[in-house]
C-alpha positions in Angstrom: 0.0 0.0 0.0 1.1 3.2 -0.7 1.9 6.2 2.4 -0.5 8.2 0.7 -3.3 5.7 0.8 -2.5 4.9 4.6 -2.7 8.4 5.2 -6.2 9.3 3.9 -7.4 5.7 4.8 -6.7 7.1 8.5 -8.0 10.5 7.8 -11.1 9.1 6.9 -11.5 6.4 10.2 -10.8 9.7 12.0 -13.3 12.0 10.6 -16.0 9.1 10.5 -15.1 8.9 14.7 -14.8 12.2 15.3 -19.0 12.1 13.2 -19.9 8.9 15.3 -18.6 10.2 18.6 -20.0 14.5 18.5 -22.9 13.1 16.9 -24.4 14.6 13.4 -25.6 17.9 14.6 -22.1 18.6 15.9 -20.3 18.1 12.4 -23.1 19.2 9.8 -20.8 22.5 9.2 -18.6 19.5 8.1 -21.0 18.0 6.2 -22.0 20.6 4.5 -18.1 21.9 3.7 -17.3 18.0 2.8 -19.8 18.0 -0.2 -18.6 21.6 -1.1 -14.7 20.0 -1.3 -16.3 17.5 -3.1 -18.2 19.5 -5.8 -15.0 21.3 -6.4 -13.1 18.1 -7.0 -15.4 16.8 -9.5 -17.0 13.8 -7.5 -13.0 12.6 -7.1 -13.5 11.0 -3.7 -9.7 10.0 -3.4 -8.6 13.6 -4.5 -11.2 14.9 -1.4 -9.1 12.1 0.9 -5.4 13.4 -0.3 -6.3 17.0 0.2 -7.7 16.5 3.7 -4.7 14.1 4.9 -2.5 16.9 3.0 -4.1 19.3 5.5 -3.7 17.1 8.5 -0.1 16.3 7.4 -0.2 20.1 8.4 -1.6 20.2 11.3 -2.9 16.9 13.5 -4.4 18.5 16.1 -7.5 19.8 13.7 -10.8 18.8 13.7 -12.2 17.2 10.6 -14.0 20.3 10.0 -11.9 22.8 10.0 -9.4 20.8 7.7 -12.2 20.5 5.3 -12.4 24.3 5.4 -8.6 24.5 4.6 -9.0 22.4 1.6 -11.3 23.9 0.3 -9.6 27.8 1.2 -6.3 26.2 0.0 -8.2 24.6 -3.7 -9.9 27.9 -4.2 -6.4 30.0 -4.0 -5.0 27.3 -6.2 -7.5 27.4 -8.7 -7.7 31.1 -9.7 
């Protein structure tokens, strides 16, 4: 498997924990943000996963929600 994989594979069990443990109400700014990241990278699912572990690469300590939020500052800057 490749780092990168591991990476958003982990990203991914964290966010879905983070969800299961604050409950929905708690992360529906998340929710909301996560289908925005994922309009702006076509429906690419895996792309959504790399720029959210890119983000967490960044900083760990981050909730799920506000590195969603980053991606999507960060893919907006990019793309202008």
């Amino acid at each position: 498997m490749s780092v990168a994989f591991v990476i958003a594979m982990c990203t991914f069990a964290m966010c879905t924990l983070g969800w299961i443990v604050r409950g929905r109400h708690a992360s529906a700014d998340g929710s909301t943000a996560h289908r925005e990241l994922l309009r702006l990278a076509l429906g690419d699912h895996g792309k959504v996963e790399r720029l959210i572990a890119f983000e967490r690469a960044r900083d760990p300590a981050a909730s799920c929600a506000h590195l969603i939020r980053r991606a999507i500052d960060r893919w907006r800057q990019d793309n202008r």
